[in-house]
C-alpha positions, 0 to 999 in steps of 0.5 A: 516490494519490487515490481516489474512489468513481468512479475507475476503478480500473485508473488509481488506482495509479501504475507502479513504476518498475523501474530496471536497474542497467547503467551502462556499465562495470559498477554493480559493478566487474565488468570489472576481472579479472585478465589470463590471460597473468599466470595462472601467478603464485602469488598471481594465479587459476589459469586454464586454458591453453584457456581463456586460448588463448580468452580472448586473441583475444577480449580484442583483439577487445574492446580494438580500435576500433571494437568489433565486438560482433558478433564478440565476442559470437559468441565467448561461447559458446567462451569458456564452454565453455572454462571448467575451474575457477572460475577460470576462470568468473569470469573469464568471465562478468566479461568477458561482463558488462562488455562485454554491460552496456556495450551494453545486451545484458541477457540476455548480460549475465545470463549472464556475471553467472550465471557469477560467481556459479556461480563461488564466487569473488565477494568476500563483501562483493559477493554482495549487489550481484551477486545484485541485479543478476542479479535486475534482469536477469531481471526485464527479460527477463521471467524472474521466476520466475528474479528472484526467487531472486536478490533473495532471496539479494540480502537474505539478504546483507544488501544493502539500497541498492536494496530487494531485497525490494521486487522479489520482492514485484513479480516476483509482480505483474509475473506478475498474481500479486497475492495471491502478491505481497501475501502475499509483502509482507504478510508483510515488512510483519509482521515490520517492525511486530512488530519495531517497525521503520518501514515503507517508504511505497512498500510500502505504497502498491504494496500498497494499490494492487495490492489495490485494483486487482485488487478484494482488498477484504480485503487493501485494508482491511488495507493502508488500516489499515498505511497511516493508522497508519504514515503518518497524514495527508491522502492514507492517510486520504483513500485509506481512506475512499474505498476502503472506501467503494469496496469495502465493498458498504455500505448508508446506514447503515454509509455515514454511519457512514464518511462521519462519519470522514472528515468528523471526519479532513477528508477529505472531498475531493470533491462526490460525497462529500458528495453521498453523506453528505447522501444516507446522513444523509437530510433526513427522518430527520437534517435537522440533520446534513444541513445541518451537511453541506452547510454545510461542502461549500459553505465549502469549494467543493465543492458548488454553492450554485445546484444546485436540489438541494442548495438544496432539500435544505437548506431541508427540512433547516433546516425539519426542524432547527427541528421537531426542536428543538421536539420534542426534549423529547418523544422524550427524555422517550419514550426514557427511558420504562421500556417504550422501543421499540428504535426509539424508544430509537435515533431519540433517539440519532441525533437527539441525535448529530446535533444534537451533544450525544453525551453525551446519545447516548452514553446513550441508545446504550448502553441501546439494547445492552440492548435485545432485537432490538437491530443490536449492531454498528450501536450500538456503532459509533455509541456510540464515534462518541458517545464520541469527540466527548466526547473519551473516546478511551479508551473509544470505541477500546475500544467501536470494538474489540469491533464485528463482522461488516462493520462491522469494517472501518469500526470499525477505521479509527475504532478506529485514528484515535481512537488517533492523537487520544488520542496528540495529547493527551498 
């Protein structure tokens, strides 16, 4: 699942695949039921005599090749009412369901497995199966409202094969209910991760993808952050980065700050990507970063070594590297001044940033924080950027931890992503 800035979001998800459980025969052995001409045996179900007189003709209409569903199908209804106990009921929807399912007749077939479980007489160890498999049919009649109730019981059974949980979480989607559905999952997720329980990746993926899809950007940037934490790599992080960058409604500046992530993490998969960073860094502004950019998107094929613009772009950029050098000395020397401007103080800390010396940034951010006027969210983040090319994780997941207000998301994903390196460290 790979998103890009342009992708249209109705294609950026794959479909669940729902598959019903009706094999011939029945998935759960529900055909093999006693034969009511043995009823009056102590140690066999007691079954009705008018419901065993309606039983028999059906059962040789069932045994008689070939079958007549038809006919047998009209005999449901009397089978049903002829029902007096439980006995009787399980009997009944055992006979409907095996011979429904066998046709591939999924509401008859829901019938006759309702009917077992009304009947109480379903083995304990078979509640689970039967309630997921009523829960299954429902959802193919598009009774969802009916399905869930019975994925549900599925799980508090303990019936755990086919991931009950999962379609009630669905059944919500399937009704265009996605936040009902996400906080329905979400709330799985939860008690997973509290209980220090690995989380299934299709859950996760479902999620991101709902939330994405039906623009929840707050629920996209929780799912992207369960994501990249439970199952860090190439395709979350690249998905995170995207999405967020998709949704966030960013400026230049809280852009570059994610784009530098995602260059870090190497995810960065796409022209239109790099594109948007050289445009976020600005030749004019961080002419050395700039070049670093397009170098990189040209080693790796992503970017056009014969478009007019990118050449342009990167000849101003070296020519701007070069007088930044030279004048290096000076705008430290200005920054460190008692009087510094805010300006002054953060020009010397993006530069040096750029020019990869973040120990010197990381200096220079920090009294820029003191500094009356100064966008506190802005400099924190870029401090632990600072903080985390030194390879002082520590430090910059606690500066990324304590940035607010909509740089939160992007802060997190750093937050989040510098404590995976700290752990690859030890």
């Amino acid at each position: 699942m790979i998103f890009t800035r342009l992708a249209r979001k109705n294609g950026a998800a794959s479909t669940f695949a729902l598959a019903i459980a009706l094999a011939t025969g029945g998935v759960i052995g529900a055909a093999a039921i006693e034969t009511p001409a043995f009823a009056q045996k102590k140690s066999k179900p007691k079954y009705s005599k008018a419901f065993i007189a309606t039983y028999q003709p059906l059962e040789v209409i069932a045994t008689t090749e070939p079958l007549d569903y038809p006919a047998l199908k009209a005999g449901f209804p009397g089978l049903i009412a002829a029902t007096e106990n439980n006995d009787d009921r399980y009997a009944a929807g055992s006979f409907i369901y095996s011979n429904a399912a066998k046709q591939q007749d999924q509401a008859v077939a829901l019938q006759g497995m309702e009917l077992m479980l009304q009947s109480g007489n379903v083995p304990e160890e078979n509640i689970g199966q039967f309630n997921f498999v009523a829960g299954q049919l429902a959802y193919a009649a598009e009774d969802y409202a009916k399905a869930r109730p019975y994925f549900q019981a599925s799980a508090d059974a303990g019936y755990t094969d086919n991931d009950p949980l999962i379609f009630v979480a669905e059944s919500y989607f399937a009704e265009d209910q996605a936040q009902q559905g996400l906080t329905y999952l979400s709330d799985l997720i939860n008690a997973k991760v509290a209980a220090g329980e690995p989380v299934d990746e299709a859950w996760l993926k479902r999620g991101l993808a709902q939330a994405y899809n039906n623009n929840l950007n707050a629920e996209a940037n929780k799912y992207s952050s369960w994501y990249v934490t439970q199952y860090p790599g190439e395709d979350s992080w690249g998905d995170a980065v995207a999405i967020l960058l998709n949704t966030g409604g960013y400026e230049n500046p809280e852009i570059l700050d994610l784009l530098r992530l995602g260059k870090r993490v190497g995810v960065l998969r796409d022209g239109k990507l790099y594109l948007e960073y050289v445009d976020a860094a600005d030749y004019r502004r961080l002419p050395a970063e700039v070049v670093s950019v397009i170098d990189e998107g040209y080693e790796k094929g992503f970017l056009d070594r014969t478009d007019p613009y990118v050449t342009d772009t990167r000849r101003q950029a070296a020519e701007r590297t070069a007088a930044d050098r030279a004048d290096m000395d000076g705008l430290i020397a200005d920054a460190n001044k008692a009087g510094a401007t805010i300006n002054t103080v953060l020009a010397a800390g993006d530069t040096l940033l750029s020019h990869d010396r973040p120990a010197d940034a990381e200096t220079f951010y920090t009294k820029a924080l003191a500094i009356p006027g100064a966008n506190t969210a802005m400099i924190m983040t870029r401090l632990g950027i600072a903080q985390f090319d030194q390879g002082k994780f520590a430090e910059a997941e606690a500066t990324f931890n304590k940035v607010e207000g909509a740089r939160k998301p992007i802060a997190n994903l750093w937050a989040i992503y510098t404590a995976q390196q700290a752990a690859d460290t030890m």
